[in-house]
N, C-alpha and C positions, 0 to 999 in steps of 0.2 A: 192273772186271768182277766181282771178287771181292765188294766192297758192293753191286753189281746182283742178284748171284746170291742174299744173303743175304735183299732187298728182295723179288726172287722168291719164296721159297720161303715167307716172310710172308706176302705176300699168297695163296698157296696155300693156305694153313692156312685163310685167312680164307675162300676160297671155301668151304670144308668145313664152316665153325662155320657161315654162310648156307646152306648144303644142309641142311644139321640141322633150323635152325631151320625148314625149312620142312618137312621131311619124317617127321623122327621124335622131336623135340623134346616134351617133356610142356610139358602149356599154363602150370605152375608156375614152368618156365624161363625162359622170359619176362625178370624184368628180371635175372638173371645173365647172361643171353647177353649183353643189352644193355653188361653192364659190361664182360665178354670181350671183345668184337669193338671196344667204344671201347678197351681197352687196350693190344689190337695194332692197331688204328687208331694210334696217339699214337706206340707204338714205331716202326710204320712210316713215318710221317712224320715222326720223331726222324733216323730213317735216312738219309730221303729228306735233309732239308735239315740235316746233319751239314756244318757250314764246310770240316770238309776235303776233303766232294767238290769244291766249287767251286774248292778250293786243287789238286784234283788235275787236274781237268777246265781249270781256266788250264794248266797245265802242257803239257797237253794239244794244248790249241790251239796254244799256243805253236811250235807245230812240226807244225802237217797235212800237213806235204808226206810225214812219217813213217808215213802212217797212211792202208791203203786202203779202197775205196768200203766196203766193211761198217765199217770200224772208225770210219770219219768220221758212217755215218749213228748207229752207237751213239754216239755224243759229240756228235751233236745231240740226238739222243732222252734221253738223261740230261741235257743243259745245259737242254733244255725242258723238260725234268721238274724240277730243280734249281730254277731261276727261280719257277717257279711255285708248288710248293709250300712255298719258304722266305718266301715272303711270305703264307700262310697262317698265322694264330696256331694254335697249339697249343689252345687252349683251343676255339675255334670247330669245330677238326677231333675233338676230345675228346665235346664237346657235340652235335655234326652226328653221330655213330656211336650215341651214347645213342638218342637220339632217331629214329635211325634202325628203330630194335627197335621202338620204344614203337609210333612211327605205323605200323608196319605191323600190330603188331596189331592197335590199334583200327581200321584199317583193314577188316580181316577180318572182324572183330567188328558195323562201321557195315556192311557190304555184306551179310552174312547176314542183319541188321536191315534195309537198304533204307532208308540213314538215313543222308542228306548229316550233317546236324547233328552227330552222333557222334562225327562224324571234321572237325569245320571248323576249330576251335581249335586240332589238331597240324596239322593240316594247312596252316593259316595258319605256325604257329611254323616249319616246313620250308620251306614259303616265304621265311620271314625268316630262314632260317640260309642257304641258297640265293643269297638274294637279298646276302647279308656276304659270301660267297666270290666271286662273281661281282662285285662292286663291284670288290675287290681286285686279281683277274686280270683284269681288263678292262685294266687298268691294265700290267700283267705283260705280258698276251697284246700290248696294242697296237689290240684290237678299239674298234668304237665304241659297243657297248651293251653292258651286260649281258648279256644273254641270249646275243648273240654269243661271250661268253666262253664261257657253258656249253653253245653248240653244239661250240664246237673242242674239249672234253673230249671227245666221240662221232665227232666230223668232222672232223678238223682243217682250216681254214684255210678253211670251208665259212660262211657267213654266214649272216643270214637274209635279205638281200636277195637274192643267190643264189636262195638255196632257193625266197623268192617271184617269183623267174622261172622258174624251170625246175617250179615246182607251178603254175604257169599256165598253161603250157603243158600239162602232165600232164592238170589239170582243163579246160582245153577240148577234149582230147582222147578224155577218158574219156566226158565228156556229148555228145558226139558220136555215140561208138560206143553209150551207153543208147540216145541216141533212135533208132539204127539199131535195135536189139533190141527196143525199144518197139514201133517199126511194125510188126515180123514179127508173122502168126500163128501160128506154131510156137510152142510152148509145154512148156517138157519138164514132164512131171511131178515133183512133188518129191516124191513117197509112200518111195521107195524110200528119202530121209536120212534118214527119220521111224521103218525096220522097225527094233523093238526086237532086241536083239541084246545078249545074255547078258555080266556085266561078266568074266566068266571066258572065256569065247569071245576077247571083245576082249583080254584078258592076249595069248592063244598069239597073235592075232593079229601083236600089238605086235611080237611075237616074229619072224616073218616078216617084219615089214617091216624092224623093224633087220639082221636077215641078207641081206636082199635088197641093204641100202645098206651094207654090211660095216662097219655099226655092232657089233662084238664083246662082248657082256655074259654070255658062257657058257662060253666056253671056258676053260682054264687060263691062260692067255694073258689075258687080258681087259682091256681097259683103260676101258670103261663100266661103266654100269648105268643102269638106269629104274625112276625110280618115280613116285608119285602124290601130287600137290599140287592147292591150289587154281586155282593158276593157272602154265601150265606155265612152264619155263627150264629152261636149260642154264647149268652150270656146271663149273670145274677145266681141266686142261690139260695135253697131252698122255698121262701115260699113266694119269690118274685125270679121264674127264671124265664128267660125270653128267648125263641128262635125266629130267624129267617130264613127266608127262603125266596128265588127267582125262579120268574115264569117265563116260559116261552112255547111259544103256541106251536111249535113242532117239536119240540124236546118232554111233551108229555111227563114221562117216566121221572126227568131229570128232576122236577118237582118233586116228584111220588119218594124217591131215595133220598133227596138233601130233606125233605122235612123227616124223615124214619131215621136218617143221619144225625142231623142235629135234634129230633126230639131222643136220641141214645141218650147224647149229653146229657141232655136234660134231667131225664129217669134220673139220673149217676147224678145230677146236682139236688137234687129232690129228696134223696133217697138217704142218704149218709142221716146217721142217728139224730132226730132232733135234739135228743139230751146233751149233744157236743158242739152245739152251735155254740157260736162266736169263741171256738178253741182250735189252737191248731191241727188238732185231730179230726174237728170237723171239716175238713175240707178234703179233695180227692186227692187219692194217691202220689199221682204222675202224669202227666199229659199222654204218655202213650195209653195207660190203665184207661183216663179218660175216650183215647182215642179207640180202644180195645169195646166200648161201651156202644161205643154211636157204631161203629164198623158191625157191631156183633147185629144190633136191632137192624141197620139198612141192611147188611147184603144175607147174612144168614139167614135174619128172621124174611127181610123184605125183599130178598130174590127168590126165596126156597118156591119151589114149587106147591108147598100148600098155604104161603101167604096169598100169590099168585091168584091158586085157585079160589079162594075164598075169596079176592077182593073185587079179581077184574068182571065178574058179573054185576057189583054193585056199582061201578065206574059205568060199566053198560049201559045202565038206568038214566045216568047224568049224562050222555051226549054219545045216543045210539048209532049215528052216523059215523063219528071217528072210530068205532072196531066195527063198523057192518064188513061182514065177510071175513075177520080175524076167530080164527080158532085157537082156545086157550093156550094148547101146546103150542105154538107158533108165537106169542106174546111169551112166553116162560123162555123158551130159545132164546129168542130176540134178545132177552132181557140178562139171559149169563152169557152172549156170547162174547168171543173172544175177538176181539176187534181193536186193534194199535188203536190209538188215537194222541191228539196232540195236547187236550184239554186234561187235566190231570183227575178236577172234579167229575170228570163226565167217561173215565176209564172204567172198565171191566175192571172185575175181582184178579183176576189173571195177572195184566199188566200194568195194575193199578202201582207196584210195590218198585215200579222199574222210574214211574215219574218222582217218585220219592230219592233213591238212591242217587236219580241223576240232583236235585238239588242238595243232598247228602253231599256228595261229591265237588258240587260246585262250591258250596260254603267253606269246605275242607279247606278250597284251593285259595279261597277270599282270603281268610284268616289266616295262612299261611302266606300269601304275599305272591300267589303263584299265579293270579289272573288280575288287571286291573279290570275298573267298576265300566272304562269303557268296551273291552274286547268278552264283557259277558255276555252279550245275544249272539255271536260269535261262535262262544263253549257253547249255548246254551243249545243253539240250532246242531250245532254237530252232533253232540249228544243224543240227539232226539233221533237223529237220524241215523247213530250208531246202533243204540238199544233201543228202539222203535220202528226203524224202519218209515217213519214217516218227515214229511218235507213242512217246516215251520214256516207259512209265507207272510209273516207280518209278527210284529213286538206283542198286539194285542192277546195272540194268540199262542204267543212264546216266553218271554222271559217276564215278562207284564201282569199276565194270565194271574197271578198269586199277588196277594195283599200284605201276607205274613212280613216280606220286608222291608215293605214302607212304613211298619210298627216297630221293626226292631228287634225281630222277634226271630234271629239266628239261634238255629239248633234245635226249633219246633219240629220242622219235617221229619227227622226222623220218625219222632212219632208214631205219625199214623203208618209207618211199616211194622216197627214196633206193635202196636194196639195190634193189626192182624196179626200177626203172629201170638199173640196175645189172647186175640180170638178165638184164633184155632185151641189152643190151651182150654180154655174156656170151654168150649164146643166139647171137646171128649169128653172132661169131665160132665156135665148138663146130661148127655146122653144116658152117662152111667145112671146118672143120679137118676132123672127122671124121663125115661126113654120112651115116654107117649106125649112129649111136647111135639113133634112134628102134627099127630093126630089133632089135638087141640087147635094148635094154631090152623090147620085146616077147617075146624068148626067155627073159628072166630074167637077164638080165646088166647088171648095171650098170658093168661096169669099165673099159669106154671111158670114159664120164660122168666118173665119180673118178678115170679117171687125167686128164682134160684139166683138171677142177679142180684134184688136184696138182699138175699141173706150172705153169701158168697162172696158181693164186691162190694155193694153198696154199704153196708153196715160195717166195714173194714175201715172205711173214712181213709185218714191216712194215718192207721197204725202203723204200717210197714211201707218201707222202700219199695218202688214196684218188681225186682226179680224176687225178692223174701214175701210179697203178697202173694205173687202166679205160683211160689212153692208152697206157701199155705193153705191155697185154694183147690190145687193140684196134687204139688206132693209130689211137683218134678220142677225143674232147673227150667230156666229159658229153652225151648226147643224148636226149630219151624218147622220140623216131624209133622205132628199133627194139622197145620194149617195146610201143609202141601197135599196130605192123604186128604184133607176135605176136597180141595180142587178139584184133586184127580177125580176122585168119587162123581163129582158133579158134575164137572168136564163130558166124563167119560158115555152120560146119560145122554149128552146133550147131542154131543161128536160120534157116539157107536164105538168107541175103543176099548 
């Protein structure tokens, strides 16, 4: 526990040198960071597969019957960590950290340009560092592809055959409820995401909403803050966790959700037991459980019609011109309607789960060998235009659009389809449990909400794999039953069907 703690508090650091670099880093910094972050990368993987954990963790085993359910799940959780990353070369994890700075900024750099090309040749080499570690832990894990490995880094024990059943079901569920929505004539107007709305407005806004989900960034006490990136995240843990978020002065709402989005995270990083800090059990689940977190606070709590209600008279106050003449119902529309779009961050609840599958699918094909790194804006625009319906006219706004893999960070997407449907899980249960949380959150209370996720997700840490958490919580198997009956449910208020 003592070398977990030390491993902890490393990787801590590390989150703060990536906050920087995205927040308030001068652009000169650049490849310093780069050399930083690879050299507590290397220390930390020094740590991690140091021979004497594995000499202490035999030891270990050697006697479970000494050692109860927490202490056994931490001595799986480090021997799974141990395994895997001792069979990583140092030199690859050294190289994979460099390069991790370098492509995100030319990342940054091709997307402001609109310019696949810019970014293809790091972007291939991340591919091929990717594609070296996953070879390896394939092998480690036990999995049968590649890719498989670097889904269980996000999911563990989650596959992609998995995934491509339960995304099949999701996707004939979702095109179901379009064409339900299709037929109707009801039509909300969408004027109301479009009223421009002051970048300084939207600051105090932010500010209400983190108070509303007792996200803390003011008080003496504080263990947040927000700020402003290209593209938001949450990062840190426990009692240093940070989010971002971007503004744009006709995108209103788009603020209003990524900070209730990412201050989800946060809750869920905040929240896990302090008594199991710096233990593997202190940390979150799974990246979708995580992603299950931030999806449930933004669109559940923070599209519902009684967050809606409760919030948009206080936005009034702060810049009475941008809703003069908007009627609440007409803002609640506006705000679940079902509208394709090409931005994935900026998708309805609806068609959010189809820009996922589409890079679900395209990763599949990467690490399979079935699309080179040039003919991807190519897949990427067909796709969009297959299951969307809509026409991608630039890189910026297409294959670009996403950060996740100029980090390296193949096999994340899933996820956040994952986490909704995850949600929905989540959701039926909350209701049983405490079925006057809509009333609440209409008064301005959210603490019914976060305490059912405290005690429920948050206080779970990662005891359990995330399908053996959703059936402890629940008390049913992965299902996208429940998240589809919410849709509908709400759809159907919106649309008249």
């Amino acid at each position: 526990m003592a070398r977990s703690k030390e491993i902890f508090v490393l990787g801590s650091a590390g989150d703060i040198l990536y906050w920087d670099m995205e927040t308030k880093m001068p652009p000169a910094a650049q490849a310093m960071r780069g050399e930083q972050l690879s050299a507590l990368e290397l220390i930390i993987h020094k740590r991690l597969t140091d021979p004497e954990n594995d000499a202490l963790l035999k030891k270990c085993e050697g006697d479970l019957n000494a050692f109860d359910q927490l202490q056994k799940r931490n001595l799986h959780l480090l021997r799974k960590s141990y395994d895997e990353n001792s069979k990583i070369p140092d030199k690859l994890v050294t190289e994979t950290a460099i390069h991790q700075s370098k492509c995100n900024a030319v990342w940054k750099k091709a997307k402001a340009a609109r310019d696949f090309k810019m970014f293809q040749d790091d972007l291939a080499k991340m591919i091929d560092l990717r594609e070296q570690a996953a070879e390896i832990l394939m092998k480690v894990k036990g999995t049968k592809t590649p890719y498989d490995a670097l889904l269980d880094q996000f999911e563990p024990n989650m596959t992609a055959a998995r995934i491509d059943e339960v995304f099949a079901e999701l996707r004939q569920g979702l095109i179901k409820l379009i064409e339900k929505v299709e037929s109707c004539d009801r039509r909300p107007d969408m004027s109301p995401m479009s009223r421009k709305v002051p970048v300084e407005v939207q600051k105090k806004i932010s500010l209400d909403v983190m108070n509303f989900i007792k996200f803390d960034t003011t008080s003496d006490k504080a263990a947040g803050r927000l700020d402003e990136t290209e593209h938001p995240f949450t990062t840190g843990k426990y009692d240093d966790v940070r989010i971002t978020t971007h503004y744009y002065e006709d995108r209103f709402f788009s603020n209003v959700f990524s900070v209730m989005h990412e201050g989800g995270h946060a809750l869920y990083d905040q929240g896990i037991p302090r008594e199991w800090m710096f233990q593997p059990i202190g940390t979150p689940c799974s990246y979708g459980i995580h992603e299950s977190q931030s999806r449930f606070v933004e669109n559940i709590v923070g599209r519902s019609p009684e967050f809606l209600s409760y919030a948009l008279p206080k936005f009034r106050k702060y810049s009475p011109r941008s809703f003069k003449g908007l009627k609440n119902r007409d803002i609640i529309a506006a705000a679940n309607a079902v509208v394709p779009s090409k931005i994935r961050i900026e998708a309805d609840e609806v068609t959010y789960a189809l820009h996922i599958i589409i890079r679900f699918e395209i990763e599949k094909m990467i690490f399979s060998h079935k699309v080179t790194v040039d003919e991807l804006p190519q897949v990427w625009n067909q796709k969009y235009s297959d299951y969307l319906g809509v026409k991608v006219e630039h890189d910026g706004e297409g294959v670009l659009q996403d950060t996740h893999w100029s980090g390296g960070s193949f096999g994340y997407f899933p996820s956040y389809a994952l986490g909704n449907i995850y949600s929905g899980m989540f959701l039926d249960k909350m209701q049983k449990d405490v079925p006057q949380w809509r009333r609440s959150v209409r008064g301005g209370d959210f603490s019914p909400v976060l305490g059912w996720l405290r005690t429920n997700v948050h206080a779970k840490g990662d005891l359990y794999d995330p399908a053996d958490l959703v059936k402890v919580v629940t008390g049913k198997e992965v299902t996208v039953a429940p998240f589809l009956k919410y849709l509908d449910r709400k759809m159907s208020k919106i649309y008249g069907f």
